[in-house]
Structure formats: structure tokens, C-alpha cells
NUTOR-106278 format. One record per residue (C-alpha): y, x, z; residue in one letter. Coordinates in steps of 0.25 Angstrom, whole numbers, plus 5000, padded with zeros to 4 digits. Layout:
N
YXZA;...
//
This chain:
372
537652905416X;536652935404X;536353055412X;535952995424X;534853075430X;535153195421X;536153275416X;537353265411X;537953355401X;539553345399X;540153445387X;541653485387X;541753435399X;543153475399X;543653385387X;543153265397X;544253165395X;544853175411X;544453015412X;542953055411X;543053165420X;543553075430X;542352975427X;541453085429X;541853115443X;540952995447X;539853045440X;539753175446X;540053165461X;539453015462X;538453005450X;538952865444X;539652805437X;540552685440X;540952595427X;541952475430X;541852385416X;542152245413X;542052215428X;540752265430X;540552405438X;539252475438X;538852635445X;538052695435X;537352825439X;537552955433X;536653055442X;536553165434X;537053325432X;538253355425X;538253485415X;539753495409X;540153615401X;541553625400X;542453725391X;543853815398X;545253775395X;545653835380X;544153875377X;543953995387X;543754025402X;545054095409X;544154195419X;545454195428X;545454035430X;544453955438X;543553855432X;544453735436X;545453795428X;544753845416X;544153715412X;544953565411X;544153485422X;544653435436X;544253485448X;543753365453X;542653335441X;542353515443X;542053505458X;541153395452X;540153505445X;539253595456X;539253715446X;539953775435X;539653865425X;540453955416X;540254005404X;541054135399X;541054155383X;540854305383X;540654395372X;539154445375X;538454505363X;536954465369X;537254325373X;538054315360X;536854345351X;536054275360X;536654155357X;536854175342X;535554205341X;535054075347X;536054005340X;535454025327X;534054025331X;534353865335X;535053865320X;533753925313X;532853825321X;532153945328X;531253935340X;531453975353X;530754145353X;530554135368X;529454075376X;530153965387X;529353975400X;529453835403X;529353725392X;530353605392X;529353505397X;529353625409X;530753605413X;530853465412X;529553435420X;530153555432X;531653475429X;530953335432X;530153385443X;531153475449X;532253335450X;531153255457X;531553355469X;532553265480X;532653405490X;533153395504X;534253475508X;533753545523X;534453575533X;534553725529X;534953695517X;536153595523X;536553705532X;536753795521X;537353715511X;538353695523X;538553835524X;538653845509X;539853745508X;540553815520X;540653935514X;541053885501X;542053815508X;542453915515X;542654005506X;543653915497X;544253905508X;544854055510X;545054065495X;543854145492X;543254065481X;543954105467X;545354075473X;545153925477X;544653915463X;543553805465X;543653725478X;542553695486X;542253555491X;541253475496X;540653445481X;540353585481X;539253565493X;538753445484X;538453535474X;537753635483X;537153525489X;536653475473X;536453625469X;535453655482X;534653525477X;534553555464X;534053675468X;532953635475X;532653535464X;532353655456X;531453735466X;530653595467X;531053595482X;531153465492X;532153535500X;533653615499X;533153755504X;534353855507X;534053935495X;534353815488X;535653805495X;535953955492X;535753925476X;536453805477X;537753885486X;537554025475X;537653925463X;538953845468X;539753995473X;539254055458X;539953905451X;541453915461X;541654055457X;542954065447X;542354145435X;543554255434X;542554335443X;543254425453X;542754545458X;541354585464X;541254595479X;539854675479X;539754655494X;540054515496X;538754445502X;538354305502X;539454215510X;539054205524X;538654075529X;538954115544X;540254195550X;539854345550X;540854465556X;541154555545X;540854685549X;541554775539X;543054705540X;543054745554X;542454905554X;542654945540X;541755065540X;540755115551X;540655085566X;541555005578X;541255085592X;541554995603X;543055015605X;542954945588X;543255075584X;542455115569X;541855245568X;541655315553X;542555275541X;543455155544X;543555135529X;543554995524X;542154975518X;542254975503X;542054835496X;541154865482X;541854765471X;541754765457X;542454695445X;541754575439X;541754645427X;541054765433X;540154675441X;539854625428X;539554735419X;538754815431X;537854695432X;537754655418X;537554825416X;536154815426X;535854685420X;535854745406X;534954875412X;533854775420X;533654685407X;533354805398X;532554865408X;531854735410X;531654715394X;531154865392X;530154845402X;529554715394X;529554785381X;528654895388X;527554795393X;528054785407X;528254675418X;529854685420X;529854665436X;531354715436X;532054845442X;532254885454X;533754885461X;533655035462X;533355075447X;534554975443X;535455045452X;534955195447X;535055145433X;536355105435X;536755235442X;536255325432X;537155235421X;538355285429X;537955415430X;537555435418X;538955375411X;539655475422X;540155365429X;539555435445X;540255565449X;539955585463X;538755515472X;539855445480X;539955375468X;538555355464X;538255285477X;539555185475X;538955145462X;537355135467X;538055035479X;538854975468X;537554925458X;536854895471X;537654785475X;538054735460X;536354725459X;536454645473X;537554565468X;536754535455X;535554495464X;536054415475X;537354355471X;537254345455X;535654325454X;535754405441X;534654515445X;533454445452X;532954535464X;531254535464X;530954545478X;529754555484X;529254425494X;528254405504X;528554525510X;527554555524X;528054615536X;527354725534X;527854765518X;529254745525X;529654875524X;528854925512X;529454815504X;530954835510X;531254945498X;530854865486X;531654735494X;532754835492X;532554885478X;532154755473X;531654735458X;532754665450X;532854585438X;533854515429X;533854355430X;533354285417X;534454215415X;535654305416X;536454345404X;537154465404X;538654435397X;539454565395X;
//
């Protein structure tokens, strides 16, 4: 209640005695607080965001568990929560003496040796601004967030989401609905656009997943929102005549898919490469406007061939298709490489521009840390 119009921020959550946690069910679903004393009942509000941090049974997280089962809360106080966030303690000899480093910098009373973009006062003036924003959700953005939940739904429904780890429910489009909101609280928008909608929907799928990781699909696509006639599970490989005979190679097409743990040191490999490019190219006076998509995948290429990893061309083209969709993946699902395209594009630069649309100048996002 002493949060009400702010945040909340709860600390081992997990060590909640299970009477509180029952009293916080109110809180979060309804935003009050009902007291019943000496014969007087009063509805206290308590409208505000609730940040918990909660440790795993026995101090460390079981990858071949769920959430649910890794940490000691019910399942009626988690479906409560729109995101989650977890936090592996890896050994990571960067982050590490990062984190040293800072550590004892607080302990010697050292100030900060970078330069902040925005002030404090900056981000409390855009936070304050940004909340006076009540946007409207339109009827695009409706339809969408119907689609959304569908296919969410959908989806648990067959089994497909982590082994019926998580289920999905109607608090789960809540928080879509809350998520799309705040997100166009912080574009400063009156409305829900779809983009909004698609943050919101990409947020919530990234939160469900079970953490164990299984293996990369390279050509999954985005879930379709309408019924479409999947082409390759009927003629594998070439062309149907009219009698529905196939012509060519009736092999089944071959599905690219990698470990998570090769998925993650190929990407963490080409992250590692752009940032040291990016960081040489400060130190020699210039204006770092990324690489493009092709001199990553040479890079790469000659890596292999250089270790004698490539003995025949068949091979070399294998791998080129390979780091090709890891890069996609890393652009269009993960957001960790940030694709510089150009916009504004006339109908008459079209086709001029198509090749640079398709080798698009890449670079890292800020924010990721690498933690081999």
C-alpha cells in the first residue's frame, strides 16, 4: 500500500511465509487491499508494479526443470507475474572482473569513468512524462492481440510450449494487454499500434520458454497468424505434374538444426569478431557504421578454412547457408545484431537499393553481454 502509484520491490520472494503470499493474490490481480479489523473493513489501494527476485530450490537452477519447479511459489501467485527473468551464475571471466572491478571501485569512493548520456533528472522528467500517456488500444491492435492469444493458446494446446511447462490462461492476454500499453507509454504514443502488440507478444513467448533450451530450429518462421498449406510436407523435393506426381529428387528437404550449445558459441563466436572490429575501428579515428552481412559470413568462412575444418565445396556452401541463418536468427528472432537499413526508399532507387537491403550493415546491440 506504501507503494501505491509506484513500485514495489519484494526480495526473497520465495521465503514469503504462504499466508502473505495468499494476501498478495488480491494485490496483484485487483490492486487493493481488503483489511477486516475490530469490525471495521476498509479497500485500501495498492496500484503499483511488483519487481520480486527469488532464489531456486537448494541455491542453484536445475536447467532440466521448469521455472515452476525450480523455484518454491505456487502457480497461482506465478501466473500473477507477466514476465520472468532468469538469471544463470556462470563462470565468465569478462563479466566477472567486471563486476569485481566495480565492486571495489564503490569501496574506494571512485567516480563513475564514463560519461551518462541522459542525466538523472533526464530520466525522471521522460519516466513522469512518459506515465501521463492513458493510450487507446485500436482496432488493429485488438485484432492482433486476439490473434496473439490464439496462437499462444493454440499452441499449449498441442503440447508445443516446453512440454506443458507453463500454461496459458486468460492472465496471460492481460499481460499482453499491459505490456502493449506500457509500451506505448514509452514511445510517448496516445494509441496501441501493432508494433506495440508484436513487442508486447515477442516479450511474453521470450518469458514462457523453459530455460533448459532445446535444440535450434534455423527455419522455423514467425507463428502464423492465418491457416497456410505447407508446401514442403506434401512434395518434399521438386515439382508435382498434374497427375501429383514429383519430378527431380523426392528426398525429404533437409531441416538445418543446431545444439543450443553450438548455437551459442557460433553467435557468441561472430559477436566476439563484430565488437573487436567495431572497437579497432574507434581506435583508428573512424565512425564505426557496422559490417556488412557478407564480410561476417567471409570471416567466418575463412576461420574454417583456415583451422581445416572445409574439405570439399559441398561443404563450404553447407556452412555459408548455415551462418547465414544463425545471422538471421540473431537479427530477427534474438535482436542481438541490429540490422542498419536503409528507409525512405523511392520507387525509382528500388532496385539500386535491393543489394544493400540484402547485405545490410550490422551491428551488436549495446546491451548484450556475451557469457561464454
Amino acid at each position: 500500500m506504501l507503494a501505491d502509484n509506484g513500485v514495489c520491490c519484494i526480495d526473497e520472494f520465495d521465503k514469503m511465509d504462504p499466508s502473505d503470499q495468499v494476501a498478495i493474490h488480491e494485490a496483484m490481480e485487483q490492486q487493493t487491499i481488503s483489511l477486516a479489523k475490530a469490525g471495521v473493513r476498509a479497500t485500501l489501494n495498492a496500484r503499483t508494479s511488483i519487481l520480486a527476485a527469488a532464489n531456486p530450490i537448494g541455491g542453484r537452477y536445475d536447467r532440466a526443470k521448469s521455472l515452476q519447479q525450480n523455484v518454491a511459489l505456487s502457480a497461482p501467485i506465478m501466473s500473477r507475474f507477466d514476465l520472468f527473468f532468469i538469471l544463470i551464475d556462470e563462470s565468465s571471466e569478462m563479466v566477472d572482473y567486471a563486476i569485481a572491478r566495480k565492486i571495489v571501485d564503490l569501496h574506494c569512493n571512485k567516480e563513475e569513468t564514463y560519461d551518462c548520456v541522459y542525466t538523472r533528472e533526464d530520466l525522471l522528467r521522460y519516466i513522469a512524462f512518459a506515465r501521463s500517456f492513458k493510450p487507446i488500444i485500436t482496432e488493429e491492435a485488438g485484432k492482433l492481440l486476439v490473434e496473439y492469444y490464439t496462437v499462444l493458446r493454440g499452441r499449449d494446446g498441442s503440447g508445443a510450449s516446453g512440454g506443458g511447462s507453463w500454461r496459458i490462461t486468460v492472465r496471460q492476454l492481460e499481460s499482453m494487454l499491459r505490456l502493449a500499453e506500457a509500451m506505448a507509454k514509452m514511445h510517448c504514443s496516445g494509441h496501441v499500434a501493432p508494433q506495440h502488440v508484436h513487442e508486447a507478444y515477442r516479450l511474453l513467448n521470450k518469458s514462457i520458454i523453459r530455460v533448459e533450451q532445446p535444440d535450434i530450429h534455423l527455419d522455423e518462421e514467425e507463428p502464423q497468424l492465418e491457416p497456410t498449406m505447407d508446401v514442403d510436407q506434401d512434395v518434399p523435393n521438386g515439382t508435382a505434374d498434374t497427375n501429383g506426381h514429383v519430378n527431380g529428387d523426392s528426398a525429404p528437404k533437409q531441416k538445418l538444426t543446431l545444439s543450443f550449445e553450438d548455437y551459442k558459441s557460433l553467435s557468441d563466436m561472430l559477436v566476439v569478431f563484430m565488437r573487436k572490429e567495431e572497437a579497432e575501428a574507434e581506435t583508428r579515428g573512424e565512425e564505426s557504421a557496422g559490417m556488412r552481412k557478407s564480410a561476417v559470413v567471409s570471416w567466418y568462412l575463412e576461420q574454417l578454412v583456415a583451422r581445416g575444418h572445409i574439405e570439399s565445396e559441398s561443404e563450404l556452401l553447407q556452412r555459408k547457408t548455415l551462418v547465414e541463418k544463425v545471422i538471421d536468427r540473431l537479427m530477427y528472432h534474438d535482436q542481438v545484431i541490429i540490422p542498419l537499413s536503409t528507409t525512405g526508399l523511392k520507387a525509382t532507387q528500388k532496385s539500386a537499393d535491393q543489394e544493400l537491403e540484402d547485405d545490410p550493415l550490422l551491428v551488436v546491440h549495446p546491451n548484450y553481454v556475451v557469457d561464454t
